[in-house]
N, C-alpha and C positions, 0 to 999 in steps of 0.2 A: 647527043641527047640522052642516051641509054646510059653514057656512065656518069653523067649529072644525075641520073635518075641510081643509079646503084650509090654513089658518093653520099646521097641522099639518104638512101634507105641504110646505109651503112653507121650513118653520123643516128641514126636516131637507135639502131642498134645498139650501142654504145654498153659496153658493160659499167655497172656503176661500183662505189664503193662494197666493201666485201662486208662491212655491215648492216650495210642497205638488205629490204628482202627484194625479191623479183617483183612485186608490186611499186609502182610509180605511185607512191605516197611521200605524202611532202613529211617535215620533220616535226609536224605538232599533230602527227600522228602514232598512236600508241602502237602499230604496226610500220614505221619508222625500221626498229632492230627489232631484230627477230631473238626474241627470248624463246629457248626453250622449253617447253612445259608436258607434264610428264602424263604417262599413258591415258592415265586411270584419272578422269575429271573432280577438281576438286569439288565440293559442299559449296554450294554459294553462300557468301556469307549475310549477314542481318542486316537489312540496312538498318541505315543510323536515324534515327527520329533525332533533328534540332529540333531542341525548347523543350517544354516539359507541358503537359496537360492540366490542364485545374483539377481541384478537386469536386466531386458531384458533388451538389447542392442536395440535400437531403430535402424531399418534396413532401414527405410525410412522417415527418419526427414524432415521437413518440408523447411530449407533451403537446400536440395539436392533432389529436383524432380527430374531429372535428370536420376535417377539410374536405374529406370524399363524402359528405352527407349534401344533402339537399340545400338546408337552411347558408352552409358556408359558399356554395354556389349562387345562392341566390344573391346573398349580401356581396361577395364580390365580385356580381353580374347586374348590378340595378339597373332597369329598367327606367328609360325618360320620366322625369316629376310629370313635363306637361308634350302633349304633342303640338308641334311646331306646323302650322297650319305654309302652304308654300303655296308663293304667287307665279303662277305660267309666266307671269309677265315682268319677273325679277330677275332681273341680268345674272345674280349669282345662282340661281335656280337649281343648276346641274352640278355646280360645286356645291351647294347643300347637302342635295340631296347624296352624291356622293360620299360626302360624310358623315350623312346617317346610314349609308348600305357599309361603311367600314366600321363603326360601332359596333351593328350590328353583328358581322364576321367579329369582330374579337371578342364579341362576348359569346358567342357561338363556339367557337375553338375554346375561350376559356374554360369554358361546360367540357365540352368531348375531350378537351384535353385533360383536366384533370380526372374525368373517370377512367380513360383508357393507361392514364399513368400508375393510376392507383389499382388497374385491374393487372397488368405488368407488375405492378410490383408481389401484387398478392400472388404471382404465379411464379415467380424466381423467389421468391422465401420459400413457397411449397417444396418447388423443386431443389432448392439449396438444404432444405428440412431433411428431403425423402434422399438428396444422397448422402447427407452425414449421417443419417440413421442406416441406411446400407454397409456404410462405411465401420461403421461402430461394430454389426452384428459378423462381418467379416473378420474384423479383427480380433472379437470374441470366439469366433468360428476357430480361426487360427490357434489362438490360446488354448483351446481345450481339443482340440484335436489329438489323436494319440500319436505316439511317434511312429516313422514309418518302416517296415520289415525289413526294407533293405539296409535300412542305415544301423537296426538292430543286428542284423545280420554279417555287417561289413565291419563293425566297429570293434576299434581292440579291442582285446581279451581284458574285460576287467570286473573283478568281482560284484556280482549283485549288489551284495550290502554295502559297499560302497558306492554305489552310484546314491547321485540325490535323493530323496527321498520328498515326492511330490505330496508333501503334507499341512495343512493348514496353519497348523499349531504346532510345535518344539512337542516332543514327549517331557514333560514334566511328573514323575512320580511324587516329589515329596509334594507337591503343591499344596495341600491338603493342609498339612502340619507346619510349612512356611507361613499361608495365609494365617492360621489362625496363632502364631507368637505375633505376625507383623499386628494383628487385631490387637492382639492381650496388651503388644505396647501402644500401640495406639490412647487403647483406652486407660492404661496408669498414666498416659502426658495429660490426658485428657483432666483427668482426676487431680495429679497434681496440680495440671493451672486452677482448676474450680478451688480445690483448697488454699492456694497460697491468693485468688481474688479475694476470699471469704475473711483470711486472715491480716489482709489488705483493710477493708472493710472495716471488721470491728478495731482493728488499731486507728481511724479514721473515726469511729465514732465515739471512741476512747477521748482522742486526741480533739475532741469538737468540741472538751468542756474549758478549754483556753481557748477557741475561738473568738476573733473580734468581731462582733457582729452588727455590734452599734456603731453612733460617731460620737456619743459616750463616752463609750469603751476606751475609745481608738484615745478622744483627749484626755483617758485618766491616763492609759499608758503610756502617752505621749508625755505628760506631765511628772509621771513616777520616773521615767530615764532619764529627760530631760527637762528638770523643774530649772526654775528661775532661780540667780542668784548662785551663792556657793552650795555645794551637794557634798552632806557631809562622807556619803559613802567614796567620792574621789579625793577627797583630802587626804594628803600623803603627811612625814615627818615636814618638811618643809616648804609646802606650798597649800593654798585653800585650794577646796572639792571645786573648781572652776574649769575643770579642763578633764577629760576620762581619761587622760593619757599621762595624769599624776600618778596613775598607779601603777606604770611603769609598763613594759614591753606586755603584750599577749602573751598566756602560756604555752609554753609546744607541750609537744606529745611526748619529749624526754622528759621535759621536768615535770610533768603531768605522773607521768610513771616512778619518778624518782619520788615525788613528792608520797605517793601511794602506798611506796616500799617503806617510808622514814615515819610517816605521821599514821598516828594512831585512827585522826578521824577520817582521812584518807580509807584507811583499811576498812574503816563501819560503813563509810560508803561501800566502797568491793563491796563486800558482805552483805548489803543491803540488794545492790544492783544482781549480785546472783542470785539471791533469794527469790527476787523479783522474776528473773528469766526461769528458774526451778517452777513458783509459782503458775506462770504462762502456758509451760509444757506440762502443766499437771494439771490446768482449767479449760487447758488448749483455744486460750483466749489472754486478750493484752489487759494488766491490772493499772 
């Protein structure tokens, strides 16, 4: 009996696989094999959020102030038109009336919940206000602080006037005598456009006394270039004034020059047309 009893105790003894740990753990346990893990315990890591959050509904936007006032609580809190008179003796009695005590709660909660949403909100703007203004003054704080002795004191060797020069504005000496050429030309561009608009101008109102202005006008001169019939100014050696292109190609600007150098009345023209621009610059106006 004693060594059924040892044979026994021996069979549950049993060493097991050398991957195994000394706990009798089954194998869809993570303590299965014994991984080893190091002294010093890791950071627990983040757990994972599945899915994503909505976005908050904005409760009090900015075109609807409106909403934490009285009058918008009241209008989307209306009260019964008529009250509904209830029979002891109406089988739905208690199912009525339960749905007027739930009306009630939600136009209840409606109220409190919009004010205490809207008293929340005004107290995280404050609070969001008063630390980005904290925020601001520290970082200004920092900015004009002076630098600190030991880092004066620690730092290479380098010559004073070469370090930065903590100054608002560039030294500028000519400034002075720059600004006022940049002015002087300023003011001759200025000058010139005013003159050359003025000279614009009266060569425009020069030029207004061959304006068409009528529908007169327009049918005499319509009539003088293009009359009816043969025109005796296109009439060439061999064909009648019927056609403008009897008189042969348009002139260029060679034979226009050619013709200027060879012909006499070419040249009284010149003559004429300098005179004309001599004239201009000496009335400092168009003839």
């Amino acid at each position: 009996m004693s060594l059924f009893r040892n044979c026994k105790t021996a069979t549950v003894q049993l060493r097991g696989f050398a991957s195994s740990s000394s706990l009798r753990v089954g194998p869809e346990s993570p303590n299965f094999i014994n991984v080893p893990r190091t002294v010093q315990p890791d950071l627990p890591s983040k757990p994972r959020v599945k899915g994503t959050l909505p976005v908050p509904r904005e409760l009090f936007p900015a075109r609807r102030k409106d909403k934490p006032t009285e009058e918008y609580i009241a209008a989307a809190t209306p009260l019964p038109t008529k009250e509904v008179s209830l029979d002891p003796n109406d089988p739905h009695e208690e199912y009525i009336q339960w749905k007027k005590h739930m009306a009630e709660m939600r136009r209840k909660n409606l109220r409190e919940g919009l004010l205490e949403l809207h008293t929340r909100k005004q107290r995280t703007d404050k609070a969001m206000m008063q630390r980005s203004l904290e925020k601001q003054k520290r970082r200004e704080r920092i900015f004009r602080q002076p630098e600190r002795e030991d880092e004066r004191l620690t730092r290479t060797s380098v010559t004073q006037d070469m370090l930065p020069q903590h100054t608002p504005v560039l030294p500028d000496p000519d400034r002075k005598a720059r600004l006022a050429r940049s002015k002087e030309r300023v003011e001759h561009h200025q000058a010139m456009k005013e003159l050359e608009r003025r000279d614009n101008l009266h060569e425009l109102y020069m030029n207004a006394r061959n304006f068409i202005t009528t529908e007169a006008q327009l049918l005499a001169e319509i009539e003088k270039v293009f009359p009816e019939g043969e025109n005796a100014a296109w009439r060439s050696d061999h064909q009648q004034g019927e056609n403008i292109w009897n008189l042969g190609l348009p002139p260029t600007v060679h034979s226009i020059l050619n013709e200027s150098r060879r012909g006499e009345a070419s040249r009284w023209e010149l003559i004429q047309d300098r005179v004309k621009k001599l004239g201009e610059e000496i009335t400092g106006g168009k003839l």
